[in-house]
N, C-alpha and C positions, 0 to 999 in steps of 0.2 A: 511285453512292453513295446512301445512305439519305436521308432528308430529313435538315436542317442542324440541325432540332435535333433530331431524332434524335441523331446523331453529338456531337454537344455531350454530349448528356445520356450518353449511353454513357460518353463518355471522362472524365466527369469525376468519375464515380462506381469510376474506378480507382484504388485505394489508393493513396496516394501524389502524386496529381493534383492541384495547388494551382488550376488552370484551364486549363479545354480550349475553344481557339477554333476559327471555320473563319474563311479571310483569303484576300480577295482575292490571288490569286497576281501580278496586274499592278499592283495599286496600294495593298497592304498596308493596305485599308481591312477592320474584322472584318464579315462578314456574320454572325456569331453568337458568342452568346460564353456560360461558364458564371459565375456570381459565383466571386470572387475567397475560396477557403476560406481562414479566418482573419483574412482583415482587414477593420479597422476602416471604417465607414462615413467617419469623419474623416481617414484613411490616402490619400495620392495612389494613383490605381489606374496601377500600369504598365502594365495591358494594351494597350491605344493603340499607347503607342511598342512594346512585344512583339513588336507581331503588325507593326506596320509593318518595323521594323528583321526580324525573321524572316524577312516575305518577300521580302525586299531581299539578305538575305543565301546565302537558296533559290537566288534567281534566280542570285545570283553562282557558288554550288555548282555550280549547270546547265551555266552557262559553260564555267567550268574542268573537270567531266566529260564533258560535251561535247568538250572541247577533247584531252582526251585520249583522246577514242574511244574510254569507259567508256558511252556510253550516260546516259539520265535516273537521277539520284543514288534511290534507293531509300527513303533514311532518313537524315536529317541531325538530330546531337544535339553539340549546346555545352554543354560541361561545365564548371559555376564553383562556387567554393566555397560557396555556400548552395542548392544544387541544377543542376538542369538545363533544357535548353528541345529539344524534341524538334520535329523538323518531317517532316511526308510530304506530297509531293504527291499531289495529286487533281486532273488536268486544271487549270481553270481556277483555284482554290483550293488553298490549303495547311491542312493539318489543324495545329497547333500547339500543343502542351502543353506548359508549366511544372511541372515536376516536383520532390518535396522529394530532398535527398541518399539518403534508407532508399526509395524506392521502387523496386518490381521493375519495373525495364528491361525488360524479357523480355517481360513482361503489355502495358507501356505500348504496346512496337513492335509485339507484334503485335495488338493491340486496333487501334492506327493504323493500318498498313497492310490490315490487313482490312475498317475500315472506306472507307477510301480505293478500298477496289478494290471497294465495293457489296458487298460479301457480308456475311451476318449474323454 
């Protein structure tokens, strides 16, 4: 994988991308992160719990496709009604994006998973 803020900076200059983190995949702590586009300096910043709860919720994914003898999950994305939160594994990190509802999906996964797997 590219440097971390490389990776930052790429994904979060995708249309659409409200913040793109990288997060400790064993202890959902963010090793990088991009500003949060649109909000307010006085605004609580979710990111924290995001990227904690994301990678907690990874690991859980793992489990259960593991468990089903699917293999490590590919691309995990929670979809709520004021957008989305996309997650991909990278080894020991999780790539993580907050997404608005109009953003291309398409772009976001494979921008993620590309950078996840080191390629430019």
């Amino acid at each position: 994988m590219k440097a971390v803020t490389q990776v930052v900076a790429a994904l979060s200059h995708v249309p659409g991308v409200v913040a793109a983190m990288v997060v400790g995949a064993a202890d959902g702590l963010i090793v990088e992160t991009s500003p949060m586009m649109g909000s307010s300096a006085a605004a609580e910043d979710p990111r924290k719990h995001t990227a904690a709860l994301a990678a907690y919720l990874y690991s859980k994914v793992t489990r259960a496709s593991e468990a089903a003898r699917l293999g490590n999950p590919l691309f995990m994305r929670l979809e709520a009604e004021h957008g989305q939160i996309c997650v991909v594994g990278a080894r020991d990190v999780v790539l993580v994006t907050i997404v608005t509802p109009n953003a291309n999906l398409g772009r976001v996964r494979i921008d993620m998973m590309t950078a996840a797997k080191g390629e430019s």
